[in-house]
C-alpha positions, 0 to 999 in steps of 0.5 A, spaced: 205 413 886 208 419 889 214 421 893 217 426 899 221 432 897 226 428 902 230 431 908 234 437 906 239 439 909 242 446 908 248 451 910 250 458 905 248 456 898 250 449 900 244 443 900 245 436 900 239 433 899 236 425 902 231 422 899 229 416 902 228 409 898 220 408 900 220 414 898 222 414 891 218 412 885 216 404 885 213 400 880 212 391 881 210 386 876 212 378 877 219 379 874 220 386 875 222 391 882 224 398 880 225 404 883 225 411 881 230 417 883 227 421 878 221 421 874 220 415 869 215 412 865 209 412 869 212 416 875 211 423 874 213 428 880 216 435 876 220 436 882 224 430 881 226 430 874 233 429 874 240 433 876 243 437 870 245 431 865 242 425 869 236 424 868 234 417 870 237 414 876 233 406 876 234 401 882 231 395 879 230 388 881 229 383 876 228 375 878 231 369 874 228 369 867 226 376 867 228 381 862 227 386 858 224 384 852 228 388 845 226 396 845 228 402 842 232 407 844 236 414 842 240 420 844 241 418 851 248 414 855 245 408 859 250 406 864 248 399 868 252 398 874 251 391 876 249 389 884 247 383 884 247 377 879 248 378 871 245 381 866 245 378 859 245 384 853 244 383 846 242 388 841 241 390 833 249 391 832 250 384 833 252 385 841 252 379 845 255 379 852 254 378 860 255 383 866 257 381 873 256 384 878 261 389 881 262 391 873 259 396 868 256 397 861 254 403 856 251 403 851 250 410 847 244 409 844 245 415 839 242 414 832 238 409 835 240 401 838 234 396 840 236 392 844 233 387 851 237 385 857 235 379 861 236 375 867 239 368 864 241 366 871 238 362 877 238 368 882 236 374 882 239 381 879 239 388 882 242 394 879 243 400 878 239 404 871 243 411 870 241 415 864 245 421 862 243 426 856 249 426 852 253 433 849 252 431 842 246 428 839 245 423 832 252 419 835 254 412 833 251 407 837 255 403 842 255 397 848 260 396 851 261 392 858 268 392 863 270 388 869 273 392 875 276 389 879 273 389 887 280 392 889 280 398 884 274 401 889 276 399 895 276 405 900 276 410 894 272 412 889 274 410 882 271 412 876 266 407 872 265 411 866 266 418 864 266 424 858 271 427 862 279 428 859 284 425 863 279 419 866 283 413 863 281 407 864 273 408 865 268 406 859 266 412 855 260 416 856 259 423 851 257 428 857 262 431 862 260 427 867 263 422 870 259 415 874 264 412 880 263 407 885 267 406 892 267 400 897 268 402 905 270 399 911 264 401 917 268 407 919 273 408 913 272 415 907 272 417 901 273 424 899 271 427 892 272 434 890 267 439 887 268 444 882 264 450 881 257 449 878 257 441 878 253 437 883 253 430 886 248 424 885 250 418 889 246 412 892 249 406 897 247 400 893 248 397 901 249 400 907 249 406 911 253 412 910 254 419 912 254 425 906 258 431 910 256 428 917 248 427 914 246 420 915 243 416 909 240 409 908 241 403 903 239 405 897 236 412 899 238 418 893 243 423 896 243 430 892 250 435 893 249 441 890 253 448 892 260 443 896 266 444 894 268 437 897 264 431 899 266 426 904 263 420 905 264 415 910 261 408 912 256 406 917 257 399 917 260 395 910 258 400 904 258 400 897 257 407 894 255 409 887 256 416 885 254 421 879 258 427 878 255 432 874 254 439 871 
């Protein structure tokens, strides 16, 4: 499938980019929805192949007994950010546990891990997929999975998962890069900050927002690049889930 470049919208060196979800990469069989911000599996587009150390950025729905049957990975941060419903994760280290919705799993894949993540419950689940190239290759393999507390992110971004000094309390990924989530009242903000040469990825897994005033739909990709602070402020009730990257 193809994808359109989205709306840019430039000012200086600054961008910010909005790509639409209908225009994102797509794939569908009888248990699995996905879409791809960024190039994966059978969806190839060169202009879309990451930002810095993000490389994958999935929206997947998985139906009631979907799953992901156990497969191979290495070299890479798996970061899940439940939406929806629960996925059960089991792995070759001995790893069984459940994620809910509104929490967070990694899994540093390193060395190597086999793993599957299934939907065991009644309803759907829908989440997000993030993949971040990691700093040092030929790690331990890890999983790991936390609850956040709804209050922890409401009206504010907190970080979910991060290699950053000074992030406590958030799962560890090995890259300078951080994963955090928001919840926002129609009307309400939430700033962040930029450092120089560090790019933004956030996506409204619900709602509509405005990114710096630049409008964009639920689960649309927006892509910061050359600001030095982002404000994003809710259109109607939101939930935001942002990558913070160099």
């Amino acid at each position: 499938p193809g994808i359109a470049k989205g709306a840019e919208h430039a000012q200086g060196g600054n961008i910010i980019t909005v790509t639409p979800l209908e225009t994102l990469g797509h794939f569908k069989n009888d248990w699995l929805e996905a879409r791809y911000h960024f190039s994966f599996s059978g969806y190839v587009d060169p202009a879309r192949m990451g930002v810095g150390a993000l490389r994958v950025w999935n929206d997947d729905t998985i139906q009631a007994g979907g799953s992901f049957p156990p497969h191979p990975h290495r070299d890479m941060e798996i970061v899940t950010f439940l939406r929806r419903g629960a996925i059960t994760h089991e792995d070759n280290l001995g790893n069984r546990g459940v994620t809910m919705a509104g929490n967070v799993q990694v899994m540093s894949t390193g060395t190597g891990i086999v793993h599957s993540e299934s939907n065991l419950e009644d309803d759907i689940t829908t989440l997000f997929q993030i993949w971040i190239q990691p700093a040092e290759m030929n790690i331990q393999p890890r999983w790991e999975t936390r609850d956040f507390p709804g209050d922890a992110r409401a009206g504010r971004l907190h970080v979910l998962a991060s290699g950053r000094a000074g992030d406590d309390g958030a799962l560890s990924i090995h890259q300078d890069a951080a994963v955090m989530g928001a919840t926002l009242a129609p009307g309400e903000e939430a700033v962040h900050g930029l450092a120089d040469n560090r790019q933004a990825y956030l996506v409204p897994a619900r709602g509509d927002i405005l990114v710096n005033g630049i409008a964009a739909a639920e689960r649309a990709g927006v892509l910061v690049s050359g600001e030095q602070q982002i404000t994003i402020q809710a259109s109607s009730e939101a939930e935001v889930v942002l990558v913070d990257v160099a």
